[in-house]
N, C-alpha and C positions, 0 to 999 in steps of 0.2 A: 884527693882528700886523704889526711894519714889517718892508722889505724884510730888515732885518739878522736878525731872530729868526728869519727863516724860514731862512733861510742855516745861523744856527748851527744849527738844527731839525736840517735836512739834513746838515750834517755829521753832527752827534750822533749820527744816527741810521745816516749811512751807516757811519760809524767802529765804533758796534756790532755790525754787521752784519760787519766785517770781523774785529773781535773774535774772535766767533760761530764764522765760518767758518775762521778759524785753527785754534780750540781744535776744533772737531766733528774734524779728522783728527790723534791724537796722535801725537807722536814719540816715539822711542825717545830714551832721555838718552844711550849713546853711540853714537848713529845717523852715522855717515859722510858727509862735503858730497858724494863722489863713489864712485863704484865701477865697477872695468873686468869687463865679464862674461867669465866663462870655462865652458870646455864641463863640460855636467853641471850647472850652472848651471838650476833655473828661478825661472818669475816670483814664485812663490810666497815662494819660500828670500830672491830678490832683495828684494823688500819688506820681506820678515820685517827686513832688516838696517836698514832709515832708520824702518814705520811698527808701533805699538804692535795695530793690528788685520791685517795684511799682505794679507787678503782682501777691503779698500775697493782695493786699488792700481790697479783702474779708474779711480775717484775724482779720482786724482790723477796721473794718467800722462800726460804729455805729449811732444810728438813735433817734433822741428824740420819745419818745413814740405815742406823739400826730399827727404825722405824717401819712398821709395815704401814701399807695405806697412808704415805702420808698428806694423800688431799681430805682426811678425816681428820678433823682439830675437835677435841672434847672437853668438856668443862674439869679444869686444875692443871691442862697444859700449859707451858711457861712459853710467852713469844719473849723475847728479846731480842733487843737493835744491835746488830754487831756490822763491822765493815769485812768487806773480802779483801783483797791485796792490793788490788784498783783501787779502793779507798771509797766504794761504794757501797750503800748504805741497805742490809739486807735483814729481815724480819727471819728471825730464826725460833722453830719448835719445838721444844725439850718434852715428852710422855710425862705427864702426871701420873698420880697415882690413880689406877681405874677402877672403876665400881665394880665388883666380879661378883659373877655366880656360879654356883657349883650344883650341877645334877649328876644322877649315879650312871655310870661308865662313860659320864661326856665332860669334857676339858673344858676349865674354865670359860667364860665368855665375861664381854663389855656389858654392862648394864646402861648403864647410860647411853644418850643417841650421841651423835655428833652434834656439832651447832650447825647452823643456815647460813652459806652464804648472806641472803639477805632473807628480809622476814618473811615467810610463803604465805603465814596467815592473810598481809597484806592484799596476796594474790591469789587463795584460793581456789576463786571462783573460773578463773583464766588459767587452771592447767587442767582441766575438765573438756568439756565438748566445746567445737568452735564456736570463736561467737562473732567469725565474720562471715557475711555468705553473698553468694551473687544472684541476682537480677536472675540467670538464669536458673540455679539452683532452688530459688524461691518458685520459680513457674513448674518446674518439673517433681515438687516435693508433694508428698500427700499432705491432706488437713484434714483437722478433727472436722465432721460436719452436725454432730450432735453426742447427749449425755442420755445417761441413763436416768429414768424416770424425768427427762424434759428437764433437766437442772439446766441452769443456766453455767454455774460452774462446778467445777469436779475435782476431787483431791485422792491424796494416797488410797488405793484399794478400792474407789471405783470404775465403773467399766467407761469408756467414750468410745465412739465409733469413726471409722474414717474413712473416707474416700483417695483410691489414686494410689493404694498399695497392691503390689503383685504379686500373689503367693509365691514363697521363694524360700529358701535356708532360712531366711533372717525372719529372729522371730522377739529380737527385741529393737526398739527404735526410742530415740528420744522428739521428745516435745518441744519445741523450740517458739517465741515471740517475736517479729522481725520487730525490732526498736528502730532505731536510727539510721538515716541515710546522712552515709559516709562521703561527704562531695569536695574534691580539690578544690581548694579557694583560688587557685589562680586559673585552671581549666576552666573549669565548674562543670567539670564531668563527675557522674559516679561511680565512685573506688568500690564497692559493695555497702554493705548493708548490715547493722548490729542486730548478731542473731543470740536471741536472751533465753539459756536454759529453763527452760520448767520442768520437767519431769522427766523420767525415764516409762515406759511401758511395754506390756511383754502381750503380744499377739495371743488369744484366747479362740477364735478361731479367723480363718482365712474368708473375704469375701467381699459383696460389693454391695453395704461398706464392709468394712474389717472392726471385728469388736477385739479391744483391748483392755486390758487390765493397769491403771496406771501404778506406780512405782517409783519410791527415792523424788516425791514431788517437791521443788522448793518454790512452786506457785501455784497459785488455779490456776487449770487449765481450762480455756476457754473456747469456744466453736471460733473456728478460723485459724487458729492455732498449727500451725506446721509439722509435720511426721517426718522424720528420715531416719535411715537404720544408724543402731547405735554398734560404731568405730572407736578400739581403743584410741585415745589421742594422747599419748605419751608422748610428753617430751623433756630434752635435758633441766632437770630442778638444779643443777648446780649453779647454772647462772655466773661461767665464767666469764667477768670482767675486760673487753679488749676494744680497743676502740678501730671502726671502720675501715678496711684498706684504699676504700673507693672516695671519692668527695661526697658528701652529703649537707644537702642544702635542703631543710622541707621545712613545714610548718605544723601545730600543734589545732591538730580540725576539731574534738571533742575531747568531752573529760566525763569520765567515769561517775554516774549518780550526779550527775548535770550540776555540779556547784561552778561558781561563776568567778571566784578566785584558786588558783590550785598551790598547794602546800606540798608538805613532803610526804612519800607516801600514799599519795594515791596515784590512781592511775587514768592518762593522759592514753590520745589516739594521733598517731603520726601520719601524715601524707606520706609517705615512704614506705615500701616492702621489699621484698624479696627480690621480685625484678628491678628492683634501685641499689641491689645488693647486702640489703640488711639481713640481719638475722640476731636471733637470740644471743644477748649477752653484750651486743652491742651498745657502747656509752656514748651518747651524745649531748651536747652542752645547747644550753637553752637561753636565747637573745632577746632582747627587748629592743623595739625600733628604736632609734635616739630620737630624743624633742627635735619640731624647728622651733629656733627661737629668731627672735627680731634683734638685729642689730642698728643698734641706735645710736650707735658714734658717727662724726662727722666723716665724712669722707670715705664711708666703709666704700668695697667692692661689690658688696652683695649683702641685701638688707636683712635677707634670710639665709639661715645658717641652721645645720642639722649637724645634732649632738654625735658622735659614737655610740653605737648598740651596746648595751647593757647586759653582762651576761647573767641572768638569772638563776642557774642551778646546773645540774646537770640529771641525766635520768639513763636505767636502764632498760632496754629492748628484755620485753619478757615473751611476748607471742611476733610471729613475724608471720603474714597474711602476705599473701602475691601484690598489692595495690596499700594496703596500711601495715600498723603493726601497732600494736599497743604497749605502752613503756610506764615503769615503775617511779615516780619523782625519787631522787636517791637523794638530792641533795638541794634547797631552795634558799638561795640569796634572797629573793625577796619574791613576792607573790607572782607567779604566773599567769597567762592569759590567754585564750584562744587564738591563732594565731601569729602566735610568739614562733618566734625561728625555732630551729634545732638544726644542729649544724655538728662536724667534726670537733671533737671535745680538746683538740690540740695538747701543750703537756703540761 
């Protein structure tokens, strides 16, 4: 092959390759060359406006160099569409001007926060103490066994007593309700169990029972009510967007505050966890079985015929538990249902 064919070779090839790469991230048809962020603003909503998937915006996010921090985006930064040399299509962020304050012998700082990935409010309650727990963790946990003056139930700043604590370091514990049992619809074994903060409380003294002092309550606390020592449970609030390396095939077992059609923004419970290789931030897309319908032409092959699965939405992995994981609706074609697929969110 002479030096020229080779040449064209390499273009050809580099040229398809740029093709390629263009078309793998689609745009929106009336997607905006620019856009100035304001507060309330996040990454997610921002994407949603330039790409056709908004959950690649990793992908394609680009930062001027001069930038410190640039996974912090603040409200009056400029995203803008621009292409690289591939000819691919990249979300680029110019510093606004930023809110400053000045205290005496300390240098400027940001007033303003960053914006959210996606909206935490949504999920408040789920980056707090766990709220799955297991069959045996349930049997080995203490419990409230009564209140002070014979209450039936108990709130911030009074005392309840427990059974099944062992004097130890730990002298604060939270309160927990076990709600729901979490069960594979296709095994129909139990994945664990919805465990529903109530309270925080702080040991007052050691014994058998144990009198505590409850605290930070966001229920009655009730006798039967569960004790375990309270554990920071920090985890990543960024909520970076990427879709699964592994196959994933599960279904949607519950839904958050028990409503019976689900929309965007709430939050959904998966057959899938950690041992199925999930984890936080992970996106997966959400199916609807196809109809059968009856065919009624002469001479069909088969009288019954089933439609193509329907994709519904997609949603993001925000807690990931050994056996489930609970996931944010990020995006809803049309109303979801228990039992609906979730599957690899493809591109």
């Amino acid at each position: 092959m002479t030096t020229n064919r080779i040449l064209l070779a390499i273009l050809a090839s580099f040229f398809a390759v740029s093709i390629a790469m263009a078309d793998d991230i689609a745009l929106k048809e009336d997607h905006p060359d620019r856009y100035v962020v304001v507060k309330g603003d996040t990454l997610w909503d921002i994407s949603a406006r330039f790409l056709e998937t908004p959950w690649r915006w990793p992908e394609v996010w680009s930062f001027n160099p001069q930038i410190k921090n640039p996974h912090l985006i603040y409200p009056g930064d400029v995203v803008s569409l621009v292409y690289d040399e591939f000819g691919k299509p990249m979300l680029k962020v110019e510093r606004g001007q930023p809110t400053l304050k000045m205290a005496p012998q300390v240098r400027a700082e940001r007033v303003d926060a960053p914006i959210q990935t996606i909206p935490l409010n949504a999920i408040q309650q789920f980056l707090g103490q766990p709220r799955v727990i297991s069959n045996r963790e349930i049997k080995n946990s203490a419990y409230v066994i009564a209140m002070e003056e014979r209450r039936l139930i108990a709130g911030q700043g009074d005392t309840i007593y427990a059974r099944g604590i062992i004097e130890s370091d730990d002298a604060k514990y939270s309160i927990l309700r076990i709600g729901k049992t979490y069960k594979d619809p296709d095994t129909k074994k139990i994945l664990g169990y919805e465990a529903i903060h109530v309270a925080n409380t702080v040991v007052k003294e050691f014994g058998d029972p144990t009198t505590l002092i409850l605290s930070d309550s966001q229920r009655e606390t009730l006798v039967g009510d569960r004790v375990v020592p309270l554990r920071p449970d920090s985890i990543d609030q960024t909520f970076i967007p990427h879709a699964p390396e592994v196959p994933v095939d599960g279904k949607i077992i519950a839904v958050v505050d028990g409503v019976s059609r689900i929309g965007r923004y709430q939050t959904i419970v998966i057959n899938r966890g950690e041992r199925d290789g999930i984890e936080t931030g992970h996106v997966l897309a959400v199916y609807q079985a196809g109809e059968t319908v009856r065919d009624r032409s002469k001479g069909a092959v088969s009288r019954k015929v089933t439609l193509p699965d329907v994709k519904a939405g997609i949603i993001l992995v925000i807690r990931a538990y050994e056996k489930v994981s609970y996931a944010l609706v990020m995006e809803s074609d049309i109303d979801m249902k228990i039992f609906d697929f979730v599957r690899n969110p493809g591109k």
